[in-house]
Residue, then its C-alpha position, 0 to 999 in steps of 0.5 A: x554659401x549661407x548653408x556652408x557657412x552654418x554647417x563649418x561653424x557648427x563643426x569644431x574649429x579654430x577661431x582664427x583660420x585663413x581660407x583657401x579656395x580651390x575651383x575644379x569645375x567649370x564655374x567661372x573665376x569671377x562667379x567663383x571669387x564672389x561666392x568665396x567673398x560672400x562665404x567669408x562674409x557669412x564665416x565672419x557673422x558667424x564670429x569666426x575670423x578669416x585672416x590673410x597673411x598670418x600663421x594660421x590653420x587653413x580653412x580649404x574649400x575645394x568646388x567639384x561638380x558632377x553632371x547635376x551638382x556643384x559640390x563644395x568640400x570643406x576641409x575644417x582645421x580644429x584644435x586636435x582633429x579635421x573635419x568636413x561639410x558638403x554642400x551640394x547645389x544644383x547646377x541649373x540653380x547656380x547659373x551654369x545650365x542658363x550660361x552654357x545655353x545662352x553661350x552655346x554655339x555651332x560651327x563648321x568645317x566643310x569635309x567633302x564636296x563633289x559635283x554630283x549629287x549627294x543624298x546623305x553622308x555620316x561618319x564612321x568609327x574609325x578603322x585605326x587610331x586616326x584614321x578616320x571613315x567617311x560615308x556618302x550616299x549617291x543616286x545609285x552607290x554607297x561610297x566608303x572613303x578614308x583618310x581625313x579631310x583634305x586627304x580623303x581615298x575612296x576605299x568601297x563602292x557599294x551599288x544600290x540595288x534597282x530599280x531606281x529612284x524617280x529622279x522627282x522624288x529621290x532621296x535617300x538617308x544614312x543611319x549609323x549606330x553602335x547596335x548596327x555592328x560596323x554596317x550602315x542603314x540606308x533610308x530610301x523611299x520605300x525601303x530600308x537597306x544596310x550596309x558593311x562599311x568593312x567588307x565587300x558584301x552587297x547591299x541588302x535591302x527590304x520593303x518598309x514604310x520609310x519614317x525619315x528623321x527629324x534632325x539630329x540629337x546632340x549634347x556636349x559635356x563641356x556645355x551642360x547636361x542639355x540636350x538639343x535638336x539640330x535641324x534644318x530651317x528651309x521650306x524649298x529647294x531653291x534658297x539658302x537654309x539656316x541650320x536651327x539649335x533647339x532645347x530638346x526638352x522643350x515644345x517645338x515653338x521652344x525659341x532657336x538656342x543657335x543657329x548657323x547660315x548655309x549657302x543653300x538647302x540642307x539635303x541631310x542631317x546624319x550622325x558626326x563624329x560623337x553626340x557633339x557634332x553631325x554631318x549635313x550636306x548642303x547644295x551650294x546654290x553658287x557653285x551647284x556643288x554638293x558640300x559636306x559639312x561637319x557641324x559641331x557644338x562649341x559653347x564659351x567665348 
């Protein structure tokens, strides 16, 4: 504040001014009230009285952020024109990067669960406003269902070409992405298929050394500008998983960030509904069902 201070009282100014705050980003009311108290201070060592309840030329200081900045706006009465001093802070530097992490948390909404298994699943862009598309990867067939939790209607079943999977080694994972154009790639061993998830066309597949994803790349606005890994935390198929939020800038020994307690393995990690969120697939190991989760970032108390 020392910097906004020296920059308003060198711009031409009245002597006597009240001061007006105006908070627009997401500092926190009490972090906001002490930066107000130790500009004023600043303003008075400054020789430039602020004063409450009199008739006077308001001093208005508005905090607006960017994705890196806290941007403070001062608006500076003077005796015949206005003027304006920004300062601008980085937002790691003012607390809000350290907070959101030290805040951040994951959640979880059970979407889907069957009795057979499942490989994977993911969410799709929605056809209508709404109405959204779920994808689920069995041991031979994709399945394309609409509607929403609770609500769900099977709207394609699309066969996987053979042969079969070795029961011992079967796997299977869903990619979706914007590139793709409304279809869906499927990861088996040994091969790459897509899919579309609109249209009653076969499944095409190729032969290809499959390279299986490491988990899942997230990121909330709401949380700062931090992205973060998700991943799974088991070693076996016999025992309850955690699922792991780690700093995707860091070092894979980089400290857990958050982490949320399954009620067996994760089978898979595939994409959510946005950056914020993913769809993971657990085997719950009192039921023998296979759930379907949807996991989201959510930061704050």
């Amino acid at each position: 504040m020392e910097r906004l201070a020296k920059k308003v009282a060198a711009s031409p100014h009245e002597h006597r001014m009240s001061l007006l705050w105006t908070n627009q980003s997401a500092l926190s009311a009490q972090r906001v009230e002490r930066l107000r108290a130790a500009f004023a201070a600043q303003m008075e060592a400054a020789q430039v009285r602020i004063v409450q309840g009199e008739t006077v030329p308001v001093l208005r200081v508005a905090i607006e952020q960017t994705p890196t900045q806290i941007v403070f706006v001062a608006t500076i009465p003077g005796e015949s024109s206005t003027s304006v001093a920004i300062e601008e802070v980085a937002r790691a530097a003012a607390g809000m990067e350290t907070a959101a992490q030290n805040s951040i948390r994951l959640q979880k909404e059970l979407i889907w669960q069957q009795e057979t298994k499942i490989f994977s699943a993911a969410m799709l862009a929605e056809s209508a406003p709404g109405d959204k598309r779920l994808a689920v990867l069995t041991e031979d067939a994709l399945l394309i269902y609409g509607g929403g939790p609770g609500n769900w209607k099977l709207g394609l079943t699309k066969m996987l070409p053979l042969p079969r999977q070795p029961q011992r080694a079967a796997r299977g994972q869903l990619l979706v992405a914007d590139d793709l154009n409304g279809r869906v790639a499927i990861l088996l061993p040994g091969r790459r298929c897509e899919a579309s998830a609109i249209d009653e066309s076969a499944v095409d597949c190729v032969n290809v050394t499959t390279e299986w994803p490491a988990g899942r790349l997230m990121a909330l606005a709401s949380c700062g500008t931090q992205t973060w890994w998700l991943k799974g935390d088991g070693v076996d198929w016999t025992g309850e998983d955690r699922l792991l939020l780690r700093n995707a800038g860091a070092g894979k020994e980089t400290a857990t960030t958050a982490e949320l307690g399954m009620d067996g393995p994760v089978i898979s990690i595939s994409a959510g509904e946005g950056v914020g969120s993913a769809t993971v697939v657990v085997r719950n190991l009192s039921s023998g069902d296979y759930e379907v989760y949807r996991v989201g970032l959510a930061c704050g108390d």
